[in-house]
mmCIF file of the N, C-alpha and C atoms, coordinates in Angstrom:
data_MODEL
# 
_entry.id   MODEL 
# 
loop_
_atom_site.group_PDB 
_atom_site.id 
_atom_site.type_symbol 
_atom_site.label_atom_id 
_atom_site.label_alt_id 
_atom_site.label_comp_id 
_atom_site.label_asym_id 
_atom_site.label_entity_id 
_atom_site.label_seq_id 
_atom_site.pdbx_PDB_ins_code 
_atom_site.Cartn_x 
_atom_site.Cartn_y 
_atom_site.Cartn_z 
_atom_site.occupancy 
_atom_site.B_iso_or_equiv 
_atom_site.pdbx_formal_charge 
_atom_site.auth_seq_id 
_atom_site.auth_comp_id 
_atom_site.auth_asym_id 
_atom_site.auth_atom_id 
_atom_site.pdbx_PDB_model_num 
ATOM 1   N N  . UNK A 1 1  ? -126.123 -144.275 -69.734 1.00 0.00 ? 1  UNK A N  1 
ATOM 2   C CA . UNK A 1 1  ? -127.311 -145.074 -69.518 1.00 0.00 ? 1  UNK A CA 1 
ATOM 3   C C  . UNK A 1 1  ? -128.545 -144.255 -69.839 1.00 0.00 ? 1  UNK A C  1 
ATOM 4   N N  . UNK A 1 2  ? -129.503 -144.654 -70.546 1.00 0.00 ? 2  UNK A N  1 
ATOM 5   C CA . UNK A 1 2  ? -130.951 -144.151 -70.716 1.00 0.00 ? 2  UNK A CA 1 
ATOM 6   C C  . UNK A 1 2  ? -131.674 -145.102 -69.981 1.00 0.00 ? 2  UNK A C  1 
ATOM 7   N N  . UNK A 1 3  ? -132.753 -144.427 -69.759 1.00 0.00 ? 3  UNK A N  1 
ATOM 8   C CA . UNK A 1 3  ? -133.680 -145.036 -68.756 1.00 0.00 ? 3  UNK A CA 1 
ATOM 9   C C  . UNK A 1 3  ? -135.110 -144.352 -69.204 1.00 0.00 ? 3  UNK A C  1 
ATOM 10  N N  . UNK A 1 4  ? -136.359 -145.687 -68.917 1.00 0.00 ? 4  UNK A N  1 
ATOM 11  C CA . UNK A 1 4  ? -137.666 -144.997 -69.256 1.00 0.00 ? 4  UNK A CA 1 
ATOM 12  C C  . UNK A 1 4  ? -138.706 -145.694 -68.426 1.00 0.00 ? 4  UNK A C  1 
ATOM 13  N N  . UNK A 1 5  ? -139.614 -145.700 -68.126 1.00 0.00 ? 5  UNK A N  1 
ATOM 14  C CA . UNK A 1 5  ? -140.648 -146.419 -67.652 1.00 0.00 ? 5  UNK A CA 1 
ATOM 15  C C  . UNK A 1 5  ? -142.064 -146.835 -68.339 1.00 0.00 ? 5  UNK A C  1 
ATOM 16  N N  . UNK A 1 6  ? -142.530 -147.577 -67.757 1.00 0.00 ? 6  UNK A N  1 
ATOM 17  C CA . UNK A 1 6  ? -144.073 -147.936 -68.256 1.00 0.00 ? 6  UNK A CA 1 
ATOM 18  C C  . UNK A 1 6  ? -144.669 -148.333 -66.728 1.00 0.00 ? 6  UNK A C  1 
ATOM 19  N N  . UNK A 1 7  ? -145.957 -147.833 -66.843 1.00 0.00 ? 7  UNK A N  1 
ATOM 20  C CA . UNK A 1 7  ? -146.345 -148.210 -65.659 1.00 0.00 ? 7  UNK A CA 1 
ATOM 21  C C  . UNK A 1 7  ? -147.556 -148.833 -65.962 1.00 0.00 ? 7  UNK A C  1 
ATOM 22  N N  . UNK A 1 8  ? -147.573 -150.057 -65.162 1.00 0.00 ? 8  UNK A N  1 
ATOM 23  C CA . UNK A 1 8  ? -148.849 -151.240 -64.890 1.00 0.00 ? 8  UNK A CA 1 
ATOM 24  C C  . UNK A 1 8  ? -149.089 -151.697 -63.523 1.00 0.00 ? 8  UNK A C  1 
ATOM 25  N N  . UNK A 1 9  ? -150.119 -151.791 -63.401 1.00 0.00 ? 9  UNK A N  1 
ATOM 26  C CA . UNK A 1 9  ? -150.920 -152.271 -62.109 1.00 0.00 ? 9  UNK A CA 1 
ATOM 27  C C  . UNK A 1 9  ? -150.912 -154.091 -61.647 1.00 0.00 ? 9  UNK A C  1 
ATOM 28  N N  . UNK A 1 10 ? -150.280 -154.845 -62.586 1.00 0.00 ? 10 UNK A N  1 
ATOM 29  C CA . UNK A 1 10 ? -149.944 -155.900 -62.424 1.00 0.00 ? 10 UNK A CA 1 
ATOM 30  C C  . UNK A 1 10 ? -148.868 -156.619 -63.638 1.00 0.00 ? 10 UNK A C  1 
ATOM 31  N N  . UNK A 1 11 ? -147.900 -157.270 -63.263 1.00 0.00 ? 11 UNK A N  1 
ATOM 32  C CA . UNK A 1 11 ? -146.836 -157.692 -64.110 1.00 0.00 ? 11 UNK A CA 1 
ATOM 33  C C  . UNK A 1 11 ? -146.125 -159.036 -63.570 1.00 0.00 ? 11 UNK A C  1 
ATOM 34  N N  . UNK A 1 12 ? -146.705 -159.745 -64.756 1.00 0.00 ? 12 UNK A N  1 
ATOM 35  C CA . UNK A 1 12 ? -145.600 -161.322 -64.677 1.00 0.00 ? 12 UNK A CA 1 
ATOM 36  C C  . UNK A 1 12 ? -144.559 -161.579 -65.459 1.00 0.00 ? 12 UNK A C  1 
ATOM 37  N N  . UNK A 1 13 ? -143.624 -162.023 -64.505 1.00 0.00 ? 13 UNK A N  1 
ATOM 38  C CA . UNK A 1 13 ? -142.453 -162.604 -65.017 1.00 0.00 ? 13 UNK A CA 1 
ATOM 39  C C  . UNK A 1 13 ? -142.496 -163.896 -66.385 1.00 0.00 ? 13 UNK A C  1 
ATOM 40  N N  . UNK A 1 14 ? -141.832 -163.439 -67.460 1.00 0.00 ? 14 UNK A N  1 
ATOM 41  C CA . UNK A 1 14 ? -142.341 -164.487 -68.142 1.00 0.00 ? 14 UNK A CA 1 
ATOM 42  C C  . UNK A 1 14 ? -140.996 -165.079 -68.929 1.00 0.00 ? 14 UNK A C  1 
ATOM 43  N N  . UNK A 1 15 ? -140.661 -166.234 -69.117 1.00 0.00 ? 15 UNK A N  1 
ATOM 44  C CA . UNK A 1 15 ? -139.581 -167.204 -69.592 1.00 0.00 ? 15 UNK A CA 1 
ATOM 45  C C  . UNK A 1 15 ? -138.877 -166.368 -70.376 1.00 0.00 ? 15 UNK A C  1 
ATOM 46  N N  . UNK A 1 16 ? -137.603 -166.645 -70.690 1.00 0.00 ? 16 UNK A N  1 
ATOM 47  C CA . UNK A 1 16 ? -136.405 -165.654 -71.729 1.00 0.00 ? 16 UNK A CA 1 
ATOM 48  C C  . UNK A 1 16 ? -137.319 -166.674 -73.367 1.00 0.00 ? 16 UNK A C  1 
ATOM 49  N N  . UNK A 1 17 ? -137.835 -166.143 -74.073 1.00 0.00 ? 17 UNK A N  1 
ATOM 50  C CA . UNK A 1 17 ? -138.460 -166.155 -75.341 1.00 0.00 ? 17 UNK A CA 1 
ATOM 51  C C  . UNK A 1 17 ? -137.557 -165.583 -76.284 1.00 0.00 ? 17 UNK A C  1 
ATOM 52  N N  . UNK A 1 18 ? -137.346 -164.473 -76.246 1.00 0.00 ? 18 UNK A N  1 
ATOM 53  C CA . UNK A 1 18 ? -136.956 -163.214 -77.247 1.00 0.00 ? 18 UNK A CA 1 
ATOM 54  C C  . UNK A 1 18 ? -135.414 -163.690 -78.115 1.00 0.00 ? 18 UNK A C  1 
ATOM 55  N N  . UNK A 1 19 ? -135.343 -163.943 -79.296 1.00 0.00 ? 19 UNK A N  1 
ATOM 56  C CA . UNK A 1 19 ? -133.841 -164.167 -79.871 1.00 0.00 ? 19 UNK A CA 1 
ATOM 57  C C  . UNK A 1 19 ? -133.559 -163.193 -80.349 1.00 0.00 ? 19 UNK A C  1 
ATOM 58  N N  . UNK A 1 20 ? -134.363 -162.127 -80.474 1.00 0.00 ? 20 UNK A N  1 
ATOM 59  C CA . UNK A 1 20 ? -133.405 -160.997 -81.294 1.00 0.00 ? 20 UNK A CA 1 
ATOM 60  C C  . UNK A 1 20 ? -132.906 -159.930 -80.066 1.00 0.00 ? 20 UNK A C  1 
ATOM 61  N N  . UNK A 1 21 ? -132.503 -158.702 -80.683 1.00 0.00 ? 21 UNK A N  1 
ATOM 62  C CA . UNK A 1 21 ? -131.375 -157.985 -79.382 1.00 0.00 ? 21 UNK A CA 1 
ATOM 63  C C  . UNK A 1 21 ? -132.757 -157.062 -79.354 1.00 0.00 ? 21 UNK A C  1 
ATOM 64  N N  . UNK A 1 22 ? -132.928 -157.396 -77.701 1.00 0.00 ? 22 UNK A N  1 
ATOM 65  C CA . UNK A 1 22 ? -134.091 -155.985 -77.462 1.00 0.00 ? 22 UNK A CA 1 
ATOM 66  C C  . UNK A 1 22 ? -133.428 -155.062 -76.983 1.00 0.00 ? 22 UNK A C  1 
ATOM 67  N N  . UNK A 1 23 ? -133.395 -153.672 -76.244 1.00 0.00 ? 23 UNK A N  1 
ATOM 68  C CA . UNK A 1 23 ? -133.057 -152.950 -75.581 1.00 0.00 ? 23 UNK A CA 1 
ATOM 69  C C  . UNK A 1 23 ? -133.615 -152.926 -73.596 1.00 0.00 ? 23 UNK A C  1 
ATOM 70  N N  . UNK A 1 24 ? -132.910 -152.624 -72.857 1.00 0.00 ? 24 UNK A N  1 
ATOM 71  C CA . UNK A 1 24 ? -133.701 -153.022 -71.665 1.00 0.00 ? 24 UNK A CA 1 
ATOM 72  C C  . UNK A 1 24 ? -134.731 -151.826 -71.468 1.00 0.00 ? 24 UNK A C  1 
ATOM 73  N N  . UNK A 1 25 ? -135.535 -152.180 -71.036 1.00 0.00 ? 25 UNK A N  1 
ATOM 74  C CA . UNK A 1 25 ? -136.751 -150.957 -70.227 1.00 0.00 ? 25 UNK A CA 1 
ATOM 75  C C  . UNK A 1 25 ? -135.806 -149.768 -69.499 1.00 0.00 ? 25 UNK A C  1 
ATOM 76  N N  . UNK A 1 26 ? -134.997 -150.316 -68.466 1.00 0.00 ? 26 UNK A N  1 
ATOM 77  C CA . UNK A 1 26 ? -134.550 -149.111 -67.546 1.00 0.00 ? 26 UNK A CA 1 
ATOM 78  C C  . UNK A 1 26 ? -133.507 -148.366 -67.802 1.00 0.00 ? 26 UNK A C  1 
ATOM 79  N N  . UNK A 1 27 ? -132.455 -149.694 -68.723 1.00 0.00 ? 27 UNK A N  1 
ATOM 80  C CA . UNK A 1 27 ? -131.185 -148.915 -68.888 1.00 0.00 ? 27 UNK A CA 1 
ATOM 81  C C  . UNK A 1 27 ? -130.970 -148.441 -70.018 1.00 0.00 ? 27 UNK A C  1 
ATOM 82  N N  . UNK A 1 28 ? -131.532 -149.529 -71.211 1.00 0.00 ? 28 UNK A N  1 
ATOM 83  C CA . UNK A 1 28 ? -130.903 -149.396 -72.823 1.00 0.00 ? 28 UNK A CA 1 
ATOM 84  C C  . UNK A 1 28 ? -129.645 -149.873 -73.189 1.00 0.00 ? 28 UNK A C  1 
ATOM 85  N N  . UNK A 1 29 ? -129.315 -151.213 -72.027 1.00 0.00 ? 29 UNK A N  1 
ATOM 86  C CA . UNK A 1 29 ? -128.769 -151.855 -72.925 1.00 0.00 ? 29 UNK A CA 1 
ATOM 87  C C  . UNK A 1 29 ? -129.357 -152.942 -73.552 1.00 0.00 ? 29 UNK A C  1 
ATOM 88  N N  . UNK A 1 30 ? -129.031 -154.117 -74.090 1.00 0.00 ? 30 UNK A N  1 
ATOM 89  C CA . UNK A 1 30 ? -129.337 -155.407 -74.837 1.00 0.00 ? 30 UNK A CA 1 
ATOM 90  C C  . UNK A 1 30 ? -129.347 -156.131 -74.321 1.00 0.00 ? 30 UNK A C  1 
ATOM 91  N N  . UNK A 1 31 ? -130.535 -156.562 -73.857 1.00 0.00 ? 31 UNK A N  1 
ATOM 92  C CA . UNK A 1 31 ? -131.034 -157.474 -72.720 1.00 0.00 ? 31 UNK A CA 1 
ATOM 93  C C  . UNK A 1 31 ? -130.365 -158.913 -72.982 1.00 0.00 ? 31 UNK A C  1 
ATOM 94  N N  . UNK A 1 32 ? -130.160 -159.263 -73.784 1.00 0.00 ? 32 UNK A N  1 
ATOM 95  C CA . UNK A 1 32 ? -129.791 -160.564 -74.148 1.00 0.00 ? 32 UNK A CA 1 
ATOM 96  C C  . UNK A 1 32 ? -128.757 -161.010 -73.626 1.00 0.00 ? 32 UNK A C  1 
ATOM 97  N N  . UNK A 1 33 ? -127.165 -159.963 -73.456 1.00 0.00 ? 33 UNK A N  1 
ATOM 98  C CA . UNK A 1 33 ? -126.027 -159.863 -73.360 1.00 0.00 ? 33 UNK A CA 1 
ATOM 99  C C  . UNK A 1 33 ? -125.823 -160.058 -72.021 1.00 0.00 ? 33 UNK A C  1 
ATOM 100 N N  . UNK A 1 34 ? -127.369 -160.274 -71.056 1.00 0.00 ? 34 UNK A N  1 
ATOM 101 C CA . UNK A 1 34 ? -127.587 -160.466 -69.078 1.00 0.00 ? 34 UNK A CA 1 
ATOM 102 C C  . UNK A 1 34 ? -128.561 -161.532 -69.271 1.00 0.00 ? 34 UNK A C  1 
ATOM 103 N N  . UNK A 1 35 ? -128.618 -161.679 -68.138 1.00 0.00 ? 35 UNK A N  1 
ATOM 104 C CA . UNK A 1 35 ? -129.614 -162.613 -67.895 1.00 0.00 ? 35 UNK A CA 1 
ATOM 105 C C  . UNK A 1 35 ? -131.086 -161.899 -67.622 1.00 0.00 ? 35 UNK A C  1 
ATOM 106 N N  . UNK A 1 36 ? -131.514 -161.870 -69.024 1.00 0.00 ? 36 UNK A N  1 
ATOM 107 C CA . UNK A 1 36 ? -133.020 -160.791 -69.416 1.00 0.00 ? 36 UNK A CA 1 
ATOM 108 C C  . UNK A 1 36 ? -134.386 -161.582 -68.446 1.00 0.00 ? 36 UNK A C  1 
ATOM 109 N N  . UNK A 1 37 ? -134.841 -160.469 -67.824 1.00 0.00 ? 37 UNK A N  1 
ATOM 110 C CA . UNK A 1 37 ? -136.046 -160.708 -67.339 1.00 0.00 ? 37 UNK A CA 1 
ATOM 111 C C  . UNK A 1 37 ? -136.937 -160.123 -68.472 1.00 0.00 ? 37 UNK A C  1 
ATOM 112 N N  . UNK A 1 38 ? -138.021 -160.743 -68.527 1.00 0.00 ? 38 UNK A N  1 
ATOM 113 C CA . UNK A 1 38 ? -139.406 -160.102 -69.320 1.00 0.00 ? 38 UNK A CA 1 
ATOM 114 C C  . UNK A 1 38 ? -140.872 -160.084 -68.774 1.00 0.00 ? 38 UNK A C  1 
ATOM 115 N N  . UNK A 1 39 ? -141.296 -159.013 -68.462 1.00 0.00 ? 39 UNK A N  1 
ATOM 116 C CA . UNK A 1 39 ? -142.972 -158.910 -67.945 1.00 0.00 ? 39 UNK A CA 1 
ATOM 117 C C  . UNK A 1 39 ? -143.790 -159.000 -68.765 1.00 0.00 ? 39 UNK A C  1 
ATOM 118 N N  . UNK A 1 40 ? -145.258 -159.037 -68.272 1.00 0.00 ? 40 UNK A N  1 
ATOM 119 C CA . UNK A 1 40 ? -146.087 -159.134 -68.878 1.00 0.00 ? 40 UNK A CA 1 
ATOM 120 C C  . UNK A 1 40 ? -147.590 -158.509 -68.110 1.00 0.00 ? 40 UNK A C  1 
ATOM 121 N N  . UNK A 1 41 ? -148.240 -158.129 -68.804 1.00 0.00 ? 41 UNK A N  1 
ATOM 122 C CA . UNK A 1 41 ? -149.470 -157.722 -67.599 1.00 0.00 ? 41 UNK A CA 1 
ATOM 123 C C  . UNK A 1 41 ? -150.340 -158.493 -67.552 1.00 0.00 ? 41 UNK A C  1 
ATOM 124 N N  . UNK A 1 42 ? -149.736 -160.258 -68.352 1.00 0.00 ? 42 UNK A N  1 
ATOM 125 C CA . UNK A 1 42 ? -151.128 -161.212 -68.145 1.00 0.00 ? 42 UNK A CA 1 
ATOM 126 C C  . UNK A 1 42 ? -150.114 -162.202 -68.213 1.00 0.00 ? 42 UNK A C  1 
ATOM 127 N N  . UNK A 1 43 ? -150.498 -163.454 -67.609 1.00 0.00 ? 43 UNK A N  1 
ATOM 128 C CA . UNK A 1 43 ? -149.248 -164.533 -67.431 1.00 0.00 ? 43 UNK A CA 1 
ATOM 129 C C  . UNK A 1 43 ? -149.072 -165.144 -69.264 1.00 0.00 ? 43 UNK A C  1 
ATOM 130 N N  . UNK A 1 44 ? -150.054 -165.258 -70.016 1.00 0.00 ? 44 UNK A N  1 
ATOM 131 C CA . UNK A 1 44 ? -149.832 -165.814 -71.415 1.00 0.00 ? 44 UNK A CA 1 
ATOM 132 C C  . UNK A 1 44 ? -149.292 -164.663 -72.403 1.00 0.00 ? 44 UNK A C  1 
ATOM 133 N N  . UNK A 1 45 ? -149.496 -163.256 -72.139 1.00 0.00 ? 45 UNK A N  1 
ATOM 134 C CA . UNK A 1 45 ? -149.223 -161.857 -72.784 1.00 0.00 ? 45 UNK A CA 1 
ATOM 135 C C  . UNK A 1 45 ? -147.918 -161.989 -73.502 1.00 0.00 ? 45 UNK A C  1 
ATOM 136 N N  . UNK A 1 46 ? -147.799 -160.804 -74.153 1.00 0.00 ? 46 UNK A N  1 
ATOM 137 C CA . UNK A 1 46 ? -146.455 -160.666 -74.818 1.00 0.00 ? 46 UNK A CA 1 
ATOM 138 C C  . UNK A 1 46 ? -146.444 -159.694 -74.001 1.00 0.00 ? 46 UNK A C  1 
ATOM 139 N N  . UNK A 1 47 ? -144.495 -159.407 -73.562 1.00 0.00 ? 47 UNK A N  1 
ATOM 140 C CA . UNK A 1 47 ? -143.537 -158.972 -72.934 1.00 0.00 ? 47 UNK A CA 1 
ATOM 141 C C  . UNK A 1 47 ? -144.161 -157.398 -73.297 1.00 0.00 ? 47 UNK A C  1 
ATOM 142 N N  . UNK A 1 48 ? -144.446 -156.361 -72.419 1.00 0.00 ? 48 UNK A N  1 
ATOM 143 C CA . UNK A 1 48 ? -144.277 -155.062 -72.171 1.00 0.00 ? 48 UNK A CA 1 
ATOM 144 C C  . UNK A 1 48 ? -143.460 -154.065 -71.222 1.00 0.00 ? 48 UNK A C  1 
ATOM 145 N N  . UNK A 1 49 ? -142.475 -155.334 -70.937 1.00 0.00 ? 49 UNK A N  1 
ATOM 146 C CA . UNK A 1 49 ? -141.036 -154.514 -70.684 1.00 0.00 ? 49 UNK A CA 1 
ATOM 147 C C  . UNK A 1 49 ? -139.687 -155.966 -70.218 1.00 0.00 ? 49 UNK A C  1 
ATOM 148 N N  . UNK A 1 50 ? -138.988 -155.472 -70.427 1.00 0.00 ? 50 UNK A N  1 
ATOM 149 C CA . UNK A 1 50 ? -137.794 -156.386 -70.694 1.00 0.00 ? 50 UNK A CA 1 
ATOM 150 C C  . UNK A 1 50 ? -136.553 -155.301 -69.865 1.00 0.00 ? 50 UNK A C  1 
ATOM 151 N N  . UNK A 1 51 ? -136.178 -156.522 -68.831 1.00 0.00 ? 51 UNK A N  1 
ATOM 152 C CA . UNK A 1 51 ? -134.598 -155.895 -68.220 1.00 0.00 ? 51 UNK A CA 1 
ATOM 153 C C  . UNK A 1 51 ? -133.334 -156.784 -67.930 1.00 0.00 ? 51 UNK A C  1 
ATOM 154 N N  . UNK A 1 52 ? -132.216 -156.109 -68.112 1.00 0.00 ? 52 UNK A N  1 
ATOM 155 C CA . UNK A 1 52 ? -130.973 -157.276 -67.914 1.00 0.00 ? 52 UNK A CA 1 
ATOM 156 C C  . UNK A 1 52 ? -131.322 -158.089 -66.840 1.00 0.00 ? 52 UNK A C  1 
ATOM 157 N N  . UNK A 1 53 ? -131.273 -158.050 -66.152 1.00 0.00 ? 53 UNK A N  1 
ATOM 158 C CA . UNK A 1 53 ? -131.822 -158.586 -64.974 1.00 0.00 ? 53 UNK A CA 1 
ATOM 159 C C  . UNK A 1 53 ? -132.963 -158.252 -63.680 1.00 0.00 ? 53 UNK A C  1 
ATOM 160 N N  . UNK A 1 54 ? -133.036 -159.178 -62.473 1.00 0.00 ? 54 UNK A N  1 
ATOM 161 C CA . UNK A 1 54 ? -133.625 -158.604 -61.901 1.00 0.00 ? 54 UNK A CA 1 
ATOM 162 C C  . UNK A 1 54 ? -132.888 -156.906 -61.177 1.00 0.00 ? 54 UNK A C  1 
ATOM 163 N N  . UNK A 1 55 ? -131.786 -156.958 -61.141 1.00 0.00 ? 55 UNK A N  1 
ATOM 164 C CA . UNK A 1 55 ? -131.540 -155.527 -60.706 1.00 0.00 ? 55 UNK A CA 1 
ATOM 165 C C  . UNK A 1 55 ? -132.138 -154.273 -61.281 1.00 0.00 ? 55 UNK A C  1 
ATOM 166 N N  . UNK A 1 56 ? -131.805 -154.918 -62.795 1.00 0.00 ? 56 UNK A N  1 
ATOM 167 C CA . UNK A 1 56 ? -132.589 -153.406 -63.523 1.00 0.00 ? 56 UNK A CA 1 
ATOM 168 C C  . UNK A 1 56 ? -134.329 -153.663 -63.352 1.00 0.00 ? 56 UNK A C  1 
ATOM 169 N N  . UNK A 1 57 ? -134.967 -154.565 -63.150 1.00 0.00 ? 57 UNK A N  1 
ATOM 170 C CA . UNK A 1 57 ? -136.263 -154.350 -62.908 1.00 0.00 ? 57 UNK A CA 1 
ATOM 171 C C  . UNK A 1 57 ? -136.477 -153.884 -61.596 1.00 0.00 ? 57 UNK A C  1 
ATOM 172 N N  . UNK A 1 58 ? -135.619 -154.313 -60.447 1.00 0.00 ? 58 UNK A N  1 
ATOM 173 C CA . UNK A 1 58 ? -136.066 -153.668 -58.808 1.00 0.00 ? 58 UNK A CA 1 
ATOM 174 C C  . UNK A 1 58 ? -135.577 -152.262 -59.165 1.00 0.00 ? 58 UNK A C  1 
ATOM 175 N N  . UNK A 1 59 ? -134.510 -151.699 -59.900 1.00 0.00 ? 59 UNK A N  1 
ATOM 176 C CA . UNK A 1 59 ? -134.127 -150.476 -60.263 1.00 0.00 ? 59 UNK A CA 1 
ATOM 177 C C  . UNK A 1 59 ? -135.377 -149.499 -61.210 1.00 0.00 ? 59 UNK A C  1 
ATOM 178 N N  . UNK A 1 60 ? -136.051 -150.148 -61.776 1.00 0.00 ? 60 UNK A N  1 
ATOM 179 C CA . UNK A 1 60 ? -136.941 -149.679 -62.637 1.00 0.00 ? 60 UNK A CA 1 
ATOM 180 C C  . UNK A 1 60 ? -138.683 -149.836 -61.594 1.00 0.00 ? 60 UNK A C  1 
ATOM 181 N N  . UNK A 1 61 ? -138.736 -150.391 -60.706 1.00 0.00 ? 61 UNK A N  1 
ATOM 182 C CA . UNK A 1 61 ? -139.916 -150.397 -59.800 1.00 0.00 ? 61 UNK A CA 1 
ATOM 183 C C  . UNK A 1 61 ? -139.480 -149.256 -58.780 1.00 0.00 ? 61 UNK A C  1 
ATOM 184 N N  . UNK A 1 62 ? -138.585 -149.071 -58.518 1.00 0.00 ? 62 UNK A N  1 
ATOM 185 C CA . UNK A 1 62 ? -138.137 -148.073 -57.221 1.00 0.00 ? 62 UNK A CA 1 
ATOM 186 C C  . UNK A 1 62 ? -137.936 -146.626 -58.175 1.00 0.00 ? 62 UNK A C  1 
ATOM 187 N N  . UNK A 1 63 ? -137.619 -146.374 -59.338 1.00 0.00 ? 63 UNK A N  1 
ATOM 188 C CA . UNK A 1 63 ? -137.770 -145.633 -60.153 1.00 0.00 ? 63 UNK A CA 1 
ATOM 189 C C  . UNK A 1 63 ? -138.758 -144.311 -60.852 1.00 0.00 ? 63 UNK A C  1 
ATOM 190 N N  . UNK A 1 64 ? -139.577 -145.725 -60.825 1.00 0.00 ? 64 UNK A N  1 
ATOM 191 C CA . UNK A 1 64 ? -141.098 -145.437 -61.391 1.00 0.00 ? 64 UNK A CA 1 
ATOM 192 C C  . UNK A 1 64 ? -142.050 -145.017 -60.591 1.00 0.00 ? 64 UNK A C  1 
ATOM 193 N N  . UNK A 1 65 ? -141.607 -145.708 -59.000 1.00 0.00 ? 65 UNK A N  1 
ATOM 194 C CA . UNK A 1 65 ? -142.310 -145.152 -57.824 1.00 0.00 ? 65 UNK A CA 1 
ATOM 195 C C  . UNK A 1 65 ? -144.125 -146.455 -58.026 1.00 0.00 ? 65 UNK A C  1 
ATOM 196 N N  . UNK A 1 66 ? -143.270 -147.971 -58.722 1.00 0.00 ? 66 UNK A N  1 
ATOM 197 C CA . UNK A 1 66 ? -144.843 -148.438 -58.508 1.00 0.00 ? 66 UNK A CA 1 
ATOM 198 C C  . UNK A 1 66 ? -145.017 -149.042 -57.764 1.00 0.00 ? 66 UNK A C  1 
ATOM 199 N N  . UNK A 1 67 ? -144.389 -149.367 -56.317 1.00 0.00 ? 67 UNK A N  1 
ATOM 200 C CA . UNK A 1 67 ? -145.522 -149.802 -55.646 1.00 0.00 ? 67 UNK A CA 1 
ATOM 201 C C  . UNK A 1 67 ? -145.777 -149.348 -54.476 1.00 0.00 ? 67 UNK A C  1 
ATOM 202 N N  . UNK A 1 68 ? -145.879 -147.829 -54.635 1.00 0.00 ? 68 UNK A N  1 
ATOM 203 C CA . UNK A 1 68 ? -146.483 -146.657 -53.617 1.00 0.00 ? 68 UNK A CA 1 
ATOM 204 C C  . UNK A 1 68 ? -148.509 -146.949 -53.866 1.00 0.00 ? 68 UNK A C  1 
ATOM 205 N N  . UNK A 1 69 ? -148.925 -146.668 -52.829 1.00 0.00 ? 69 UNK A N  1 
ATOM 206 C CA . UNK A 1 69 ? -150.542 -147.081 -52.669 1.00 0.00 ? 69 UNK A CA 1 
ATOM 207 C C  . UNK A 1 69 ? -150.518 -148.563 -52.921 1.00 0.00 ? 69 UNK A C  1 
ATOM 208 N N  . UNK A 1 70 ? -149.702 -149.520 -53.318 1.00 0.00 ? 70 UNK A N  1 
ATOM 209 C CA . UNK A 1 70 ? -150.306 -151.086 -53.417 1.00 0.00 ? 70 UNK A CA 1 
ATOM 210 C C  . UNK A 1 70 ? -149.970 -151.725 -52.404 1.00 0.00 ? 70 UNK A C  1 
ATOM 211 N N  . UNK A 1 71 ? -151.087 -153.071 -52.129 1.00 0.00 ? 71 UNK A N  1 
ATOM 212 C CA . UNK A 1 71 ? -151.093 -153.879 -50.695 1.00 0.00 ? 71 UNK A CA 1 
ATOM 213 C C  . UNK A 1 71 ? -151.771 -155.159 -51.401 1.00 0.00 ? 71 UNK A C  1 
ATOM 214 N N  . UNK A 1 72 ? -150.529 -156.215 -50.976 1.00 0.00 ? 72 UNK A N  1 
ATOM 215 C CA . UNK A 1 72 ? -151.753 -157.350 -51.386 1.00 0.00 ? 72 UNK A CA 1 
ATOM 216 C C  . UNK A 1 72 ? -152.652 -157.784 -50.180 1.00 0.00 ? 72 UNK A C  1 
ATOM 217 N N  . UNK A 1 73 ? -152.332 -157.689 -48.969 1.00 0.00 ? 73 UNK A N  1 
ATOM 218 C CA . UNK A 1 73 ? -153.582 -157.330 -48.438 1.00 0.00 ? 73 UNK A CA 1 
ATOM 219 C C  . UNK A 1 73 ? -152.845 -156.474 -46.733 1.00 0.00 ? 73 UNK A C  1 
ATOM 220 N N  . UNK A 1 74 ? -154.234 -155.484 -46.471 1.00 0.00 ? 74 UNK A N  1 
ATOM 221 C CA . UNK A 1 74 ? -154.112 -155.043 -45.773 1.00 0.00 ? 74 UNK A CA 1 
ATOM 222 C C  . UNK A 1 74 ? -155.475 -154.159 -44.392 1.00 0.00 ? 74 UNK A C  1 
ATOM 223 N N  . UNK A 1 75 ? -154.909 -154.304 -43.126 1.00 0.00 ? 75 UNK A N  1 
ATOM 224 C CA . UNK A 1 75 ? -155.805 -153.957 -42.331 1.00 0.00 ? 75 UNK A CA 1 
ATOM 225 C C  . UNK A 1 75 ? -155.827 -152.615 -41.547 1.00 0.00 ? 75 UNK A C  1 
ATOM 226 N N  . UNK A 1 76 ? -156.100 -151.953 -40.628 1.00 0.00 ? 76 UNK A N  1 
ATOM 227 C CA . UNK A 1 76 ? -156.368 -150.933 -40.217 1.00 0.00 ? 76 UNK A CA 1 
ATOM 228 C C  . UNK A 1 76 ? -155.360 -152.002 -39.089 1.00 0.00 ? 76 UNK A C  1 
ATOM 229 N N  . UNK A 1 77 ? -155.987 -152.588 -38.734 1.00 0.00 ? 77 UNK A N  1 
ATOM 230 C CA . UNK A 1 77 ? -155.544 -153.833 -37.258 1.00 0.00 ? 77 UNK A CA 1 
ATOM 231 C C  . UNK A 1 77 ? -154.037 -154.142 -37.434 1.00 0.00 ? 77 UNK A C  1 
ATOM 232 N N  . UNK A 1 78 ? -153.752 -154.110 -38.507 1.00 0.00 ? 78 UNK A N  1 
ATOM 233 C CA . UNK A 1 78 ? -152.464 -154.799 -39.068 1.00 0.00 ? 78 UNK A CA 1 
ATOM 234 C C  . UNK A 1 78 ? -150.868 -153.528 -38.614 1.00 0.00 ? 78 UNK A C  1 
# 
């Protein structure tokens, strides 16, 4: 397995589009051959990372270490 990251500050899930064989973001295999997730860092964007599934993307967020410092919201009180 190869594995790589990209890191973004916001990422949407966006519809299986892609017909040709991509490679996945985390693992390197051929996303196509799973049930391919694809992000985006804007909901209309083209795909800047692609994974067999959601496993390899929760595998590739816990990885990458992104969502250490993020809160969608948060209090001192909380």
């Amino acid at each position: 397995m190869c594995g790589g990251s990209t890191d973004a500050d916001k990422t949407f899930v966006l519809p299986t589009a892609s017909t040709r064989m991509t490679d996945c973001t985390y693992c390197g295999c051929p996303v196509e051959a799973h049930d391919p997730v694809f992000v985006s860092e804007s909901p209309e964007g083209t795909p800047t990372g692609q994974f067999c599934n959601y496993g390899c993307l929760a595998a590739h967020i816990d990885a990458a270490d992104l969502t250490t410092g993020t809160a969608c919201e948060w209090s001192p009180d909380q």
